[in-house]
C-alpha positions in Angstrom: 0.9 42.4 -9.6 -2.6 41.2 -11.1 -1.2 41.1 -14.3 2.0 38.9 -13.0 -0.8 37.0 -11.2 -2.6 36.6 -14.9 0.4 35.4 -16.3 1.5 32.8 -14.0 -2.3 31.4 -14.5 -1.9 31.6 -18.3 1.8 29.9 -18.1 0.4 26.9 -15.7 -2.2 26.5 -18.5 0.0 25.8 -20.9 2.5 23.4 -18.4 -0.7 21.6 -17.9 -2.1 21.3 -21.3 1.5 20.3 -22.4 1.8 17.9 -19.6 -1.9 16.6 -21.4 -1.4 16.4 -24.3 2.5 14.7 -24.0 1.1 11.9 -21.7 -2.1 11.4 -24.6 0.4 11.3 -27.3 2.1 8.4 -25.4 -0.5 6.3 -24.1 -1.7 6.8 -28.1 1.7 5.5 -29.5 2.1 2.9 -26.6 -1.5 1.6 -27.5 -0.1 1.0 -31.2 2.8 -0.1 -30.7 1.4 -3.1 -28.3 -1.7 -3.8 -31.0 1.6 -3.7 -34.0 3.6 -6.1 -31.6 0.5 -8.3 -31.0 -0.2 -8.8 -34.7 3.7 -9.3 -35.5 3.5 -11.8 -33.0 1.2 -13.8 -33.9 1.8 -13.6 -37.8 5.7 -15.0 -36.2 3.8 -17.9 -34.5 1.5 -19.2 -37.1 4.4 -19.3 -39.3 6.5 -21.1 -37.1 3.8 -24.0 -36.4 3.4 -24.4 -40.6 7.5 -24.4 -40.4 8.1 -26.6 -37.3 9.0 -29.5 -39.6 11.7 -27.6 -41.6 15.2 -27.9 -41.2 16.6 -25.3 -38.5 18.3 -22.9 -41.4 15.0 -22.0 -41.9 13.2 -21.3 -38.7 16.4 -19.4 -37.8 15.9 -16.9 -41.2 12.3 -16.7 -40.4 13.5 -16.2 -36.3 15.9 -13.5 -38.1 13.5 -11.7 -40.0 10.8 -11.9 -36.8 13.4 -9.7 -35.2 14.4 -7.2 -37.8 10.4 -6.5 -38.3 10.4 -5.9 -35.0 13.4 -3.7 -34.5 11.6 -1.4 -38.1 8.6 -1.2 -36.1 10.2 0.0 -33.1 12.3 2.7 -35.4 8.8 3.6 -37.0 7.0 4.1 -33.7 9.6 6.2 -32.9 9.9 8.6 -35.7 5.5 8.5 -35.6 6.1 9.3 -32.3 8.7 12.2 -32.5 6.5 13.6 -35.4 3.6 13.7 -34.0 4.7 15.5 -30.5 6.7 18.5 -33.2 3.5 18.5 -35.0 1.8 18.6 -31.7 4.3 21.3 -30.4 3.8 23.6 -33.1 0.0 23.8 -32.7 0.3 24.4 -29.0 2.9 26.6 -29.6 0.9 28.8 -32.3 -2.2 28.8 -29.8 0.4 30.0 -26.8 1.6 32.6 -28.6 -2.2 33.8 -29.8 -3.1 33.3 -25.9 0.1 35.8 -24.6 -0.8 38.1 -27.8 -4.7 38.2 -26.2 -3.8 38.7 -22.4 -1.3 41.4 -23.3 -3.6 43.3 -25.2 -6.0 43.3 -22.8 -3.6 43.7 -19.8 -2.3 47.0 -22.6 -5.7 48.3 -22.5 -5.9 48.1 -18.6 -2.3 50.0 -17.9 -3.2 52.7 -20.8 -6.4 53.1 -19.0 -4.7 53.3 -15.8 -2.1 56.1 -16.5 -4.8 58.2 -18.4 -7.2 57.5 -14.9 -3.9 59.1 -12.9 -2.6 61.6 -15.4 -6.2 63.1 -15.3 -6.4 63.5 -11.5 -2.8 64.5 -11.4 -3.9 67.6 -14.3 -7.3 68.5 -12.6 -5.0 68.4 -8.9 -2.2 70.1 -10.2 -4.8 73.1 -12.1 -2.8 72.6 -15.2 -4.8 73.6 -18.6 -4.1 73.9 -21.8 -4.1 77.0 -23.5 -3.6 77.1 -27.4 0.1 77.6 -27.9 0.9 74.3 -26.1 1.1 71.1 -27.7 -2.2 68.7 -27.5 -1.9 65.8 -24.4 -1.1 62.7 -25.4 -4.5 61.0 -26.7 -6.3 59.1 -24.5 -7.8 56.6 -26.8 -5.7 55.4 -29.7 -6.3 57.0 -32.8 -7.2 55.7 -36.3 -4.3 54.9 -38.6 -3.6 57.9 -40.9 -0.2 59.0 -42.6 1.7 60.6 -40.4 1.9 64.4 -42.0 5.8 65.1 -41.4 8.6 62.7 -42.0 11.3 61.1 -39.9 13.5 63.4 -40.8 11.4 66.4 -39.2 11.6 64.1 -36.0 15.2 63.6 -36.0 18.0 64.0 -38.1 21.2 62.2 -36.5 20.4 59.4 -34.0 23.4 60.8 -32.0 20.3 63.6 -30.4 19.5 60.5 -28.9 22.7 59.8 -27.3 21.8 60.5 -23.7 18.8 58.2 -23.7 20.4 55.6 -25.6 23.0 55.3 -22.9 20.4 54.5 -20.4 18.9 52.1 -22.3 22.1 50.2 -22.3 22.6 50.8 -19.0 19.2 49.4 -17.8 20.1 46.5 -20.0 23.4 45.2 -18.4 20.6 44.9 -14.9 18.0 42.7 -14.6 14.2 43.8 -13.3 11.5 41.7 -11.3 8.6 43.9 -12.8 8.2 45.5 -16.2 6.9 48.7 -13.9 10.4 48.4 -12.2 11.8 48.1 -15.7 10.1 50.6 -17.6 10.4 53.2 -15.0 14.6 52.8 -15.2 13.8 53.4 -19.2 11.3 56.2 -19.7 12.0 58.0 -16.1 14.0 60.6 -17.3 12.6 61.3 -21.0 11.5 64.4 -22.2 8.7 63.2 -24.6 6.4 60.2 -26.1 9.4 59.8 -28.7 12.2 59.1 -26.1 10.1 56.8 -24.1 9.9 54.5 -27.6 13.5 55.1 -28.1 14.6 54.0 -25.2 12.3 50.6 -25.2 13.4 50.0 -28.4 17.0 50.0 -28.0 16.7 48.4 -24.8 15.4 45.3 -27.0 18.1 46.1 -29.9 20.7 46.0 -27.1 19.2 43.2 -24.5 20.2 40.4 -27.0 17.2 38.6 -26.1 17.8 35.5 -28.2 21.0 34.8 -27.0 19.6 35.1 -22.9 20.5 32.0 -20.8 17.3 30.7 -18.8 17.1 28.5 -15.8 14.7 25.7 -16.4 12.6 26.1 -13.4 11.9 29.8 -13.8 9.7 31.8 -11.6 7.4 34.6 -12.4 8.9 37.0 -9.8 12.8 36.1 -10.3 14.7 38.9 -12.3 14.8 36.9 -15.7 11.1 35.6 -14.9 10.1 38.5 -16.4 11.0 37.2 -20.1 10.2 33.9 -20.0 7.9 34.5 -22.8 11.3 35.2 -24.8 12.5 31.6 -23.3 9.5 29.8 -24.0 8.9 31.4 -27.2 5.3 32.5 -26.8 6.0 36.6 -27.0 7.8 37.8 -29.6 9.8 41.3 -29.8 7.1 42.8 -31.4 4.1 41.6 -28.5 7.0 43.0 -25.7 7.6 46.3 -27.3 3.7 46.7 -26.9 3.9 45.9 -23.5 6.4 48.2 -22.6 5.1 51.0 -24.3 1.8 50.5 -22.6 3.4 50.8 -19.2 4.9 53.5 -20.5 1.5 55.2 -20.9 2.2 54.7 -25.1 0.0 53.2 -27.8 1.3 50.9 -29.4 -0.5 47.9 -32.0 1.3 45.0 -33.2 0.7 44.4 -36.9 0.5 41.2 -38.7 1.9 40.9 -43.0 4.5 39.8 -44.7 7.7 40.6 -45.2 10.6 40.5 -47.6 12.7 37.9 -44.8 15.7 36.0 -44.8 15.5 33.7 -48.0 13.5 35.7 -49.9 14.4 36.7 -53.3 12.7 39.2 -55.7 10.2 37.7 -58.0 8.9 35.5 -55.5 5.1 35.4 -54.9 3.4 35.5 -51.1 1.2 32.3 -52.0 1.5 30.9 -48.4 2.8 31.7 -45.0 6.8 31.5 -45.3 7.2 35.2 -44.9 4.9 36.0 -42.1 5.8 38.5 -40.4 4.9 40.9 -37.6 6.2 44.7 -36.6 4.5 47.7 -34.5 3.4 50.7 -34.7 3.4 53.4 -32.0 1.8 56.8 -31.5 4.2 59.4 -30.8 5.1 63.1 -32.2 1.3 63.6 -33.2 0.9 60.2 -35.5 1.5 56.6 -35.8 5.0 55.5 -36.9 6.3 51.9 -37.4 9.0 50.2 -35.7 10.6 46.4 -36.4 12.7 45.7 -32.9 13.4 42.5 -34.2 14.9 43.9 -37.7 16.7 46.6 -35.5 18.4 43.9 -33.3 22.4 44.1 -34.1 25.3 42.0 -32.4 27.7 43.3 -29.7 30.5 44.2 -31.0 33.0 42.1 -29.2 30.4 40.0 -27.8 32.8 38.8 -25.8 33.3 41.1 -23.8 29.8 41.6 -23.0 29.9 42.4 -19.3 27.7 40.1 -16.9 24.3 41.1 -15.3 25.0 43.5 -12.3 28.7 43.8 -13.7 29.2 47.6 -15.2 32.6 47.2 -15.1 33.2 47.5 -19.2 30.3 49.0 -20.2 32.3 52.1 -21.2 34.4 50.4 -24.0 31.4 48.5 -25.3 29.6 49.8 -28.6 26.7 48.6 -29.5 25.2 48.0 -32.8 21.7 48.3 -34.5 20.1 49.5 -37.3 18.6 53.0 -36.6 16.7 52.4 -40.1 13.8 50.2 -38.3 12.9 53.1 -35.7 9.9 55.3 -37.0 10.6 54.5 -40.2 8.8 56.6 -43.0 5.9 54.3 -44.8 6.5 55.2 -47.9 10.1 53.6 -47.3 8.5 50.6 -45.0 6.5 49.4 -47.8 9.4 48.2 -49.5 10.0 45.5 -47.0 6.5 45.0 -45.0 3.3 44.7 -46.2 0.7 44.1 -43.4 -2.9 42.1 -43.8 -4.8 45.2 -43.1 -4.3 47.9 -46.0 -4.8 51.0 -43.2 -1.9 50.0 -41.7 0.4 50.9 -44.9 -0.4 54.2 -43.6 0.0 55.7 -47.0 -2.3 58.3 -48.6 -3.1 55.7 -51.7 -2.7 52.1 -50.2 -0.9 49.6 -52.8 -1.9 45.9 -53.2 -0.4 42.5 -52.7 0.8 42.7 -56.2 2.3 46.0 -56.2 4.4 44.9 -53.1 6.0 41.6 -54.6 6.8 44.3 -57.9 8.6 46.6 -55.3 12.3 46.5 -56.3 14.2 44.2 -53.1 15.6 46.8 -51.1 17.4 46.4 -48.1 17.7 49.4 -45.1 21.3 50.1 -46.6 19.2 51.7 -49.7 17.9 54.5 -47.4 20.5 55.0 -44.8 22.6 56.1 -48.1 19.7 58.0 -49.7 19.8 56.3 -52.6 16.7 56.1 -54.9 15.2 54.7 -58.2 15.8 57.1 -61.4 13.4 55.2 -63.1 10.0 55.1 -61.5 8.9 52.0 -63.4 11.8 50.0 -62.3 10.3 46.4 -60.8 12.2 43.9 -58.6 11.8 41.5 -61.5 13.9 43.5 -65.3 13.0 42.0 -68.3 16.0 42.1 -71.0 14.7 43.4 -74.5 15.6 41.5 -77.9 19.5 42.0 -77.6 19.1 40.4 -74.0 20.0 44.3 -72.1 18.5 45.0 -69.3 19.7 48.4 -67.1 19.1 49.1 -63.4 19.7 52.6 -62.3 20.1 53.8 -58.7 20.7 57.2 -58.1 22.7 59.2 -54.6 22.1 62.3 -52.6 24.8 65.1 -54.0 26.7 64.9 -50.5 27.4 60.8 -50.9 28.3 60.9 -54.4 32.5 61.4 -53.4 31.8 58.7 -51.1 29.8 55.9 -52.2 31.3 52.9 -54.1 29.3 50.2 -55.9 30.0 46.8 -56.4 27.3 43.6 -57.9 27.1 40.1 -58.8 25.7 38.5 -61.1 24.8 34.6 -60.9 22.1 32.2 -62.6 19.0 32.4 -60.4 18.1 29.1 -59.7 21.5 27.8 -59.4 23.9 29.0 -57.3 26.2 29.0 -60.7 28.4 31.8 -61.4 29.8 31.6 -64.8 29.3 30.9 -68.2 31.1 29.2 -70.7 34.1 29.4 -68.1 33.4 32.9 -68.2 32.2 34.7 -64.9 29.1 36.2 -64.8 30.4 39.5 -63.4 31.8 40.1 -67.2 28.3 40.5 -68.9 27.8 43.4 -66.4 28.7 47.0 -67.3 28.8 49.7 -64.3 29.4 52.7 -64.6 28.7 56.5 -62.9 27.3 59.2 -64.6 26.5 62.6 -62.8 24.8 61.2 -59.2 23.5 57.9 -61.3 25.2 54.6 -61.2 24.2 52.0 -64.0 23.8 48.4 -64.4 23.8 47.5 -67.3 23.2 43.2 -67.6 23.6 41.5 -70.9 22.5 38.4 -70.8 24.5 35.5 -72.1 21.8 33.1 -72.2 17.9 32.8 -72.5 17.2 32.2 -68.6 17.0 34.0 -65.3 19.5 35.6 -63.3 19.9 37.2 -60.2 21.5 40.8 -59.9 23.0 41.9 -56.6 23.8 45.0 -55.9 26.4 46.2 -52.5 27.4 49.4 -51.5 30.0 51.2 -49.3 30.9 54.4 -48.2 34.1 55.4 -47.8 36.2 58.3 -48.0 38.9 58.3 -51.2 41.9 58.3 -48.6 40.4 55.3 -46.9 40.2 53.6 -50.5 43.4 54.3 -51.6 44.9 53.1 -48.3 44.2 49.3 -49.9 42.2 48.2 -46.2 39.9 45.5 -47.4 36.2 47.0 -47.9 33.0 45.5 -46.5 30.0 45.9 -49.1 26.8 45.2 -47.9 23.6 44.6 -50.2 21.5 47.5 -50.7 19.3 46.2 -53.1 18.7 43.1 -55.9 17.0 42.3 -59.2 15.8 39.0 -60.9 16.7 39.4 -64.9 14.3 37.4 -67.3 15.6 37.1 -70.9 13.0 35.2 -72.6 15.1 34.8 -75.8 18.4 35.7 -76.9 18.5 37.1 -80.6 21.7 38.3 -80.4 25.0 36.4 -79.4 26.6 38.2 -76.1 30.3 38.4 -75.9 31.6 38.6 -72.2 33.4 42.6 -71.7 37.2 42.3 -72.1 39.0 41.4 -68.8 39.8 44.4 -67.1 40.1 45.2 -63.3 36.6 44.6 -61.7 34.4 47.7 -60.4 32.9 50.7 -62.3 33.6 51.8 -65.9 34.4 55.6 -66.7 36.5 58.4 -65.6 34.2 59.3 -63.0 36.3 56.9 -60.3 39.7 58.7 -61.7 38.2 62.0 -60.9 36.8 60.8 -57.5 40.2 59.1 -56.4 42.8 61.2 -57.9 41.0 64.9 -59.1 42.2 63.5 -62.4 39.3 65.5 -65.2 38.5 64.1 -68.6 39.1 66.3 -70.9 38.3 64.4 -74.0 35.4 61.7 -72.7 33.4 61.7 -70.3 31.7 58.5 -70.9 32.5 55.0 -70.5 32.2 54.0 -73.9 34.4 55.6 -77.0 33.7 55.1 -80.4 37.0 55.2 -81.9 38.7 54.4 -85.3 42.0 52.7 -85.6 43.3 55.1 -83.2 42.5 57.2 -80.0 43.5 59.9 -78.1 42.4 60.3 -74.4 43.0 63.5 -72.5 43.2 63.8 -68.6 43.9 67.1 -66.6 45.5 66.9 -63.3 44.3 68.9 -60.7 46.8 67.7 -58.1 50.3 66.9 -58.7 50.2 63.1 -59.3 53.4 60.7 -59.8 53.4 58.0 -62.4 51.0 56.3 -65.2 50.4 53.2 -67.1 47.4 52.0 -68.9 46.6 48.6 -70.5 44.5 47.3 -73.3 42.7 44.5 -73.1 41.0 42.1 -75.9 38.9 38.8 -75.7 40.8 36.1 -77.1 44.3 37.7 -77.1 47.1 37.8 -74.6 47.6 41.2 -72.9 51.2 41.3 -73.2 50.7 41.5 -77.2 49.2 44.5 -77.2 50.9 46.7 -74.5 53.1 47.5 -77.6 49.8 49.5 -78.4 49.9 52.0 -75.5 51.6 55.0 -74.5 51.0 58.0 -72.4 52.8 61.3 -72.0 52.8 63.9 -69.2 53.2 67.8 -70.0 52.3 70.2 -67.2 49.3 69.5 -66.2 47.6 67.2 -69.5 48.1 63.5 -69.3 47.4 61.7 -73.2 47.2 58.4 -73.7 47.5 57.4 -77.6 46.4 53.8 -78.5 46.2 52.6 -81.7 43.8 49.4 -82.5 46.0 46.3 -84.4 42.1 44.9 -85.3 38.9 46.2 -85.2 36.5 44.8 -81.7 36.2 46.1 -78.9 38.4 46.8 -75.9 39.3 47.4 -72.3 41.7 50.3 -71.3 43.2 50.0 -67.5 44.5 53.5 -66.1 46.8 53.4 -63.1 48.4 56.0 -61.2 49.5 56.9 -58.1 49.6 60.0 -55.4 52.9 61.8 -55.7 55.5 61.8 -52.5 53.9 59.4 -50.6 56.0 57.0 -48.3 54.0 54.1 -49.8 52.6 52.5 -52.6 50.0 50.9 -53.4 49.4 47.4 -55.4 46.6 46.7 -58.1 45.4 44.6 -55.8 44.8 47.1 -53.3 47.7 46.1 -50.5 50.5 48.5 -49.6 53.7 47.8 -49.9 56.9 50.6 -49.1 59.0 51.9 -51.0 57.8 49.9 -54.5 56.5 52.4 -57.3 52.9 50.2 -57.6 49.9 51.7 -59.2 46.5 51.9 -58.2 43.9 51.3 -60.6 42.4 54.7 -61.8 39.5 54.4 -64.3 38.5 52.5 -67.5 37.1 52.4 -70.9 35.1 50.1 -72.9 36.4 51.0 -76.6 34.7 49.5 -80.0 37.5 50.3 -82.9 36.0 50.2 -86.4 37.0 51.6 -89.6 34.4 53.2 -90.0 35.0 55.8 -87.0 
């Protein structure tokens, strides 16, 4: 109640002060505008007694363009006016926000001082000591920032352990409170340690939708929503909440200040300036400090629509809620690739990196780490250079047990532009992906001295849920800015095959269909080839294309053939010119009710094919 009390001073403070400053900025403008009018005037009348004599035409221009002066000056006044109260609005606002960030840490300090006051009588009441097999008691002051000595993953391992106290967290959220104790007792009442008391605040925020909260406009400090009208008026953020919580829930908790790698940043971009300010916590539990980002863990409702009303539980059963589990005690040394805060302690990493070293980071997005994927190269940057032949190759590497599962897709466009092709000739085509062993390459060639802007998305899916031709969402895990300084070398675009990876790696994947001649993407070949599958499932039909630049795909189908015996499939193509080419594979799963089309719809009873694999193919004499 003394810290409601606080707050309701603090908030009249600021309803006065904006009351103030509103009513100065108007008798300011008002003042102007009478001084403007004034001079207008009387410029209008002197003119008139020199032009009193003149026929009427002309005092009625001159009466004409009295009036539209005076009309701009109104217009003017106005817009001075409207600036000046958002320029006005953003300073109050900033010192607001500084003034809630101040009282809660001090009313933070009180509570944690508080429960440490009560959970000492209750120990020294209760006789209960320590002896030297039982974990340490929660520390009564907050600690220094250090790395934390085990991971996340020696925390937890599945965020499903957390399934019981996530449900209460959502079920606290469909209610409204009158006091954060009332609140923050209905969250941490029934957890078992410092780490479900964080959990449970923190998907309370991910699932309380707090941006989307409909506010009265005369809100009071004891009324169930009064108790976020810091959301409302936009002086406490997520981040400043969270810390509040926590510390009624007897948890330290800071609230870090950086930058981050936000909405409309792109890699190669340099933190000159405040556009990607940024702030995230950090609260001590399991024996360390750990960093959390409510606000980047925030996901939609799914079927929003259905949210139910406050006090209404009636659908909370059918509702699932989504958030990203990434932003909850995340490791530091994968934080760093998004946050980078003011104070280098609070990297909490063993050898803090600088400013520099962040904006080099490659642009990674949570995706990256909730598939486990990782940089092959250590020295890859978020900005590639291409060398002389304008090549440039990005390789991301996967955990053995996502390698049947994830599929890659990119996109290539200029970087300043928002221009996608080249010469009539998409970007995508300069871009060669392909799948080696658990590595997936990107190889760019650059058509054109310039910059460009790689992005790379990812999915996982099993091969049955490809092949059943459902549209796939791929969401970004990462991107690159490619600088080719000059071009020495003139790019041609890759033949136009079907889009996605290069290599047999897919058809192995998809089908169990096993190279038996190459393994790789591209074959060196002479006038003609030989390519060798084995089967290791029973599969029904096959055709394979051959693609050229420049000539029509129908001409050279003549050029193709494949034959089936037991168990081998051979393709035999023979070249009609040297250059280089694109091979197509299809095939499709024996005995099933339904086929599939190239372009990934199903269709019954039609013998389509789904694309298999391909091959990039130089033909030369000389091989």
């Amino acid at each position: 109640m003394k810290h409601r009390q606080e707050e309701d001073d603090l908030y009249r403070k600021f309803s006065k002060h904006r009351e103030e400053e509103n009513r100065r900025i108007r008798e300011e403008i008002q003042d102007e505008w009478e001084r403007e009018l004034e001079r207008l005037t009387s410029r209008f009348q002197q003119e008139m007694q020199v032009k009193k004599r003149r026929p009427d035409a002309e005092i009625g221009a001159l009466t004409l363009r009295h009036q539209q002066e005076r009309a701009d000056l109104e217009k003017n006044m106005t817009l001075r006016r409207d600036k000046k109260k958002e320029s006005l609005t953003r300073k109050m606002l900033e010192h607001e926000r500084a003034a809630t960030a101040a009282l809660v840490e001090k009313q933070s300090h009180e509570m944690m001082e508080l429960i440490q006051e009560r959970r000492s009588e209750y120990m020294a009441a209760s006789s209960i000591y320590l002896d030297g097999e039982e974990a340490p008691p929660y520390p009564a002051r907050a600690p220094a920032p250090q790395p934390p000595l085990v991971s996340k993953f020696h925390i937890y391992t599945d965020p499903a352990e957390f399934a019981d106290v996530d449900k209460i967290a959502i079920s606290v959220a469909q209610e409204d409170q009158k006091t954060f104790t009332d609140l923050v007792r209905q969250l941490v009442g029934r957890c078992a340690s410092d780490v479900e008391k964080a959990r449970t605040i923190f998907r309370w925020i991910t699932v309380k939708n707090l941006n989307n909260i409909q506010f009265d406009e005369n809100l009071r400090g004891d009324s169930p929503l009064g108790l976020l009208r810091g959301i409302k008026h936009g002086t406490e953020s997520y981040h400043v909440l969270f810390k509040r919580l926590c510390s009624y829930a007897g948890l330290h908790c800071v609230v870090i200040k950086g930058y981050s790698k936000s909405a409309g940043y792109q890699p190669g971009v340099r933190f000159e300036d405040n556009r990607f300010r940024n702030s995230w916590n950090a609260v001590y539990v399991a024996g360390a400090w750990r960093f959390v980002q409510c606000n980047w863990g925030a996901r939609h409702l799914v079927n929003a629509k259905d949210a139910p009303k406050p006090g209404n539980r009636g659908k909370s059963d059918s509702l699932r809620y989504e958030y990203d589990d990434h932003y909850f005690l995340t490791d530091p040394r994968e934080f760093i690739y998004e946050f980078y805060p003011l104070q280098p302690d609070w990297q909490l990493l063993k050898t803090p990196i600088t400013l520099h070293d962040f904006e080099e980071l490659p642009f990674v997005r949570s995706l990256f780490f909730r598939y486990g994927l990782y940089f092959s190269d250590p020295n890859t940057k978020a900005v590639m250079f291409t060398d002389s032949t304008g090549a440039a190759t990005m390789r991301i590497a996967m955990p053995a047990h996502m390698q049947s599962s994830l599929i890659f897709h990119y996109n290539l466009k200029f970087y300043d532009t928002e221009g996608d092709g080249f010469d009539g000739v998409s970007l995508k085509r300069f871009v060669m992906q392909s799948v080696v062993g658990n590595v997936v390459s990107f190889r760019v060639h650059a058509p054109c001295s310039g910059a460009f802007l790689l992005d790379i998305f990812a999915n996982a899916v099993t091969p049955r849920e490809y092949l059943t031709g459902e549209p796939m969402k791929f969401k970004s895990v990462c991107k690159f800015k490619i600088c080719c300084a000059e071009l020495q070398t003139v790019m041609v675009p890759l033949p136009d095959c079907a889009s996605g990876e290069w290599g047999p790696t897919k058809a192995t994947r998809l089908f169990g269909l096993v190279p038996i001649t190459h393994q790789e993407a591209l074959v060196f070949a002479g006038r003609e080839l030989e390519i060798q599958f084995r089967m290791s499932r029973p599969l029904a039909d096959f055709m394979a294309t051959l693609h050229k630049n420049g000539v029509d795909e129908k001409r050279l189908s003549k050029y193709v053939q494949q034959n089936v015996s037991d168990d081998i499939v051979t393709f035999y193509i023979t070249f009609p010119e040297e250059g280089q080419y694109g091979l197509d594979i299809y095939t499709r799963e024996r005995g099933g009710p339904t086929a599939i089309h190239q372009n990934g719809s199903t269709e019954k009873e039609k013998h389509l094919l789904t694309h298999c694999c391909k091959y990039l193919i130089n033909s030369s004499k000389r091989n």
